[in-house]
N, C-alpha and C positions, 0 to 999 in steps of 0.2 A: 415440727410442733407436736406435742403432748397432747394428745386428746383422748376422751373412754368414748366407745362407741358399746351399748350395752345393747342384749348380748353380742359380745364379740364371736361366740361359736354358738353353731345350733347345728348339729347332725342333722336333723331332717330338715333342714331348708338350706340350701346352698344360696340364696340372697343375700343373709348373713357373709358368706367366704367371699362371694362374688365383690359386695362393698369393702369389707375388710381389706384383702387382697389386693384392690385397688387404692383404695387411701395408701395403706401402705407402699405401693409402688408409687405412688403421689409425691412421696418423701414425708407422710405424718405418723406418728408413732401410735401405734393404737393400744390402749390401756382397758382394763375390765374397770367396769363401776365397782365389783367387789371390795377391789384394792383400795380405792380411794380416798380411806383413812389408814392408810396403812403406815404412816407416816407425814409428816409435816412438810419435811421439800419435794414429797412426791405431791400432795395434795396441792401447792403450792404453783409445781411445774404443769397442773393441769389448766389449758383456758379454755377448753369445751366441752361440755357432756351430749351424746348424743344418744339420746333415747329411742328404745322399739318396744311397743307391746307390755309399754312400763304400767299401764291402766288395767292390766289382767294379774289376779290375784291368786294366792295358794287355795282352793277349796276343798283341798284334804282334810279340815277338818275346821269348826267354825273358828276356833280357838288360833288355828295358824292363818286364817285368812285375815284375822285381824293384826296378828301382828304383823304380817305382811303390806299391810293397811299402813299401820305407821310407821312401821321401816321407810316404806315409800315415802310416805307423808314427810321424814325428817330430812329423808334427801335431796327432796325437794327446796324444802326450805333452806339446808344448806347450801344450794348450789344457787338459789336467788343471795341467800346474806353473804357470801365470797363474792358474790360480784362475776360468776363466771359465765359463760356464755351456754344458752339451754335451747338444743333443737329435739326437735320430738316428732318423728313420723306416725301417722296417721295411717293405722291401718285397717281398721274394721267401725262400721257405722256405731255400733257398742260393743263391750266385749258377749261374747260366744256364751261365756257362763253365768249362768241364773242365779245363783246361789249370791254371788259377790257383788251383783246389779249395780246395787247405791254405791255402795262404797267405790267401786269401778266409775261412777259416774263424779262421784268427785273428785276420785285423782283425774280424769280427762278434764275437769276443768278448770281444776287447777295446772296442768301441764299445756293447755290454750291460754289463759291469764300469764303463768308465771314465764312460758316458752318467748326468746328470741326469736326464734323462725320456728316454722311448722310446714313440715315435709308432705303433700300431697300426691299420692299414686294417682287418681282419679280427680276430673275435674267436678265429677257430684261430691267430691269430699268439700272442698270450699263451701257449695251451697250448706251444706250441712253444719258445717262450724259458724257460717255468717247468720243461719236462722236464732242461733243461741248465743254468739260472742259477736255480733256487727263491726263490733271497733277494732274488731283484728283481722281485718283486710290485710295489712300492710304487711302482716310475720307469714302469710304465705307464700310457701314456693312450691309450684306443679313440677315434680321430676318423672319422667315416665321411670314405671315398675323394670328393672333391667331384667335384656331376652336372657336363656339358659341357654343358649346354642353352646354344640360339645360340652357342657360343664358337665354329663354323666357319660360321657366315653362317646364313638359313634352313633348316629344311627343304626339301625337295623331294617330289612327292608321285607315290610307285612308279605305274609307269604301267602297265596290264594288259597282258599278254598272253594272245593266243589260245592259243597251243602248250600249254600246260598244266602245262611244265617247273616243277618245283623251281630256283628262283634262288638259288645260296649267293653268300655273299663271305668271303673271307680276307681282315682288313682289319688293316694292321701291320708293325712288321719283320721283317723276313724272317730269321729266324733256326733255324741245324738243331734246336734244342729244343721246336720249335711245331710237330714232325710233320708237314710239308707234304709229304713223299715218303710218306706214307700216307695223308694227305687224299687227296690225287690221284690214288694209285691206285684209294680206293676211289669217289673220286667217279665216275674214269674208266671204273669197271668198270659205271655206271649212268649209260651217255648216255643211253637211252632215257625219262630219268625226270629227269635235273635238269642242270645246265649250271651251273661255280663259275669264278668270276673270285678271282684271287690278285693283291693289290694290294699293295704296300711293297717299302720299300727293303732288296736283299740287304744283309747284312753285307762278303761280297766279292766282287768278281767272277767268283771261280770257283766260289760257292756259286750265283749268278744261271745260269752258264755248264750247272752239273748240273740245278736244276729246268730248264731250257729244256729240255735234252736228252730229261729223264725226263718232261715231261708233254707231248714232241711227239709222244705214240704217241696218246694219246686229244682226240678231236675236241670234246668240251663241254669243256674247260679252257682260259680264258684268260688270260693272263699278263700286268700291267704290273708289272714287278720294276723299278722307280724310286721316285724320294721324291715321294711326293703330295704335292702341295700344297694348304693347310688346306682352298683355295675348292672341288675338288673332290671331299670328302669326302660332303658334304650329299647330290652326285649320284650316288657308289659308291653311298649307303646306300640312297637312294631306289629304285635300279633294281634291287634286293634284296630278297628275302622273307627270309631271313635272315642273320646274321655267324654263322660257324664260326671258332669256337678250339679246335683239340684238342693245345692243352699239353699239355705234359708234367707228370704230378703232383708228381713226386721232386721240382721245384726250384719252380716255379709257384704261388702262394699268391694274389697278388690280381692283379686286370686293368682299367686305366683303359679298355681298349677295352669290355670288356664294359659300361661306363657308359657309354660313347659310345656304343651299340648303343641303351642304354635312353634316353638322353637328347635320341636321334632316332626316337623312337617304332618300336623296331628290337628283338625278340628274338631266340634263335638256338641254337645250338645247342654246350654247354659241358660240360669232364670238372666236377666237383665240387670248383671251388678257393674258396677261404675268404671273397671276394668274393659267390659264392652260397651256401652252408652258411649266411651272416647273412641270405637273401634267404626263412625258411624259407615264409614266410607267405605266399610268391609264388610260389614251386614250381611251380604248376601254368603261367606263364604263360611259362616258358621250356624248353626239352628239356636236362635234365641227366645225367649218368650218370657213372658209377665207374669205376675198372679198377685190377687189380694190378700185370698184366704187358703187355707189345706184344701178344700172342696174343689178349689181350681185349682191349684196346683197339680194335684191329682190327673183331672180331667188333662191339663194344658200338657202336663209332661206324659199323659201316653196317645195325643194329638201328633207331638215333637218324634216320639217312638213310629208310632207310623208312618210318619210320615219319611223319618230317615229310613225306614225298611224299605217304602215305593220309592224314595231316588236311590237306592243301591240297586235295585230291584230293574229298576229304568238303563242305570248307568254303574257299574260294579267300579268304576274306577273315579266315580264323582266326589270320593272324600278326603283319595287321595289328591286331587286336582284343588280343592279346597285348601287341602293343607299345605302344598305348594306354595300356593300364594299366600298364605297366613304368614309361612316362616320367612319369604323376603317381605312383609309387612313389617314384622317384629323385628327384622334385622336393620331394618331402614329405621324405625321411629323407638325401638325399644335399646338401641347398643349399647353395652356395658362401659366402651369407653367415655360415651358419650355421657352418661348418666352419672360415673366419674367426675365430669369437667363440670357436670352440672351443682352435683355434692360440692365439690370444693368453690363454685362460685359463691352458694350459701354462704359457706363457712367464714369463706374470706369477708365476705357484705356483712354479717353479723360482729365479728371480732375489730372491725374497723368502723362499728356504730358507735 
């Protein structure tokens, strides 16, 4: 069967290959949204579109954000007046960017209205779509977020140090929504206790140009603000006791990286986003925590810092132990085959509506 799965490719997220890859081995043919005027019996041969991150806009400039606005908007509309079949995963509480807010907030609901099914990583996404769309119970389906295991080469295995340092990593893009001028500062305000490397590609070069600036004051922070490449992932994570993510809650709902954390035998330290809320049975094996505002954020995430300095401190091998049991967690409830048979059950339940 002929389907477009958009995007079909993303370098920096292997989720994308991961599905891909598998539908394809499913026996479905997977097509770009680009194409799909490209022609009339191509357009014709498609009977599903399946949407990711189609509610996030161009904000290079106001003038492209809007055409991007209706681009979206007519494709939409196309694909209700064909008659074809419209899934659309759900992956952040809003989108990440400010600038495009509204406009992002009506393609999201217009993609809950006009969507067949609606793809859930997290069970607080449901809550979420039910406080504002109630009548669309029924277009939901929960598929767990698929684990990474091997998809970046081997592990690697953390090599000890004498110093006694707390090892963070910031592993991802680099973007102002992830907190990283507050990581830094607080990590910076406790060299004497941990040392964090910030790894990913900035958004722009003037956002790479401010952290350099803002984390050449303290001596444990080190900086590669370029695009990793897949092979060196396995060795960030190895030389790491743990990944810090301190997203933002307001837009942040689920995180392939926090799977990547668990799917390399890696736990870490995470605010409370809907990815872990379904983890509750695991709780104990990763350091999580709340906040309302910056002020406590603040305060909660160098609470989270101390406190993983005293159990390494107590127990030098407690995070590896931790992460042990994360990755047959994620291997048992996260499996890519699994998540697979999951996808294709949607599809097949939609196109036989």
């Amino acid at each position: 069967m002929d389907l477009i799965f958009n995007p079909p490719v993303n370098k920096a997220n292997q989720y994308i290959s991961i599905l891909v890859n598998g539908l394809e081995e499913a026996g479905f043919k997977v097509h770009p949204l680009d194409g799909i005027f490209s022609g009339y019996r191509h357009f014709k041969s498609i009977r599903l579109v399946h949407l990711n991150w189609f509610e996030n806009l161009d904000e290079t400039s106001y003038i492209k954000m809007l055409i991007s606005f209706f681009r979206k908007s007519i494709v939409l509309t196309v694909i209700r007046l064909s008659n074809k079949k419209l899934v659309w995963t759900m992956h952040n509480r809003v989108s990440h960017e400010k600038k495009s807010n509204r406009l992002s907030k009506i393609l999201t609901h217009n993609l809950i209205k006009f969507a067949d099914a609606i793809i859930i990583h997290s069970h607080q996404s449901r809550d979420l779509i039910l406080e504002s769309h109630p009548s669309q119970a029924s277009k939901i389906h929960y598929i767990p977020h698929p684990d990474f295991t091997e998809i970046y080469g081997p592990e690697v295995e953390k090599k000890n140090s004498s110093n006694g340092k707390l090892k963070l990593l910031f592993l991802g893009a680099v973007k102002p929504y992830k907190n990283l001028e507050l990581l830094i500062r607080t990590a910076g305000q406790m060299e004497d206790k941990l040392q964090l490397s910030i790894a990913g590609n900035p958004t722009t070069e003037n956002y790479k140009a401010h952290l350099t600036r803002f984390a050449a004051v303290f001596n444990n922070i080190k900086l590669k603000l370029e695009f990793i490449p897949d092979s060196d992932i396995p060795n960030l994570l190895g030389e790491s006791d743990l990944l810090i993510l301190p997203y933002d809650l307001n837009s942040s709902l689920n995180s392939g990286t926090v799977l990547l954390a668990f799917s390399y035998r890696k736990t870490g330290i995470f605010p409370q986003i809907g990815t872990l809320t379904d983890m509750t049975a695991m709780q104990d094996q990763f350091l999580s925590y709340h906040y309302t505002s910056d002020e406590e954020h603040a305060s909660k995430l160098r609470e989270m810092l101390e406190s993983a300095f005293q159990l390494k401190k107590n127990n030098p091998e407690v995070f590896q132990m931790m992460g042990n049991k994360m990755f047959h967690y994620v291997k048992q409830n996260h499996g890519k085959k699994m998540v697979i048979e999951k996808l294709k059950q949607v599809y097949q339940s939609v196109l036989h509506s």
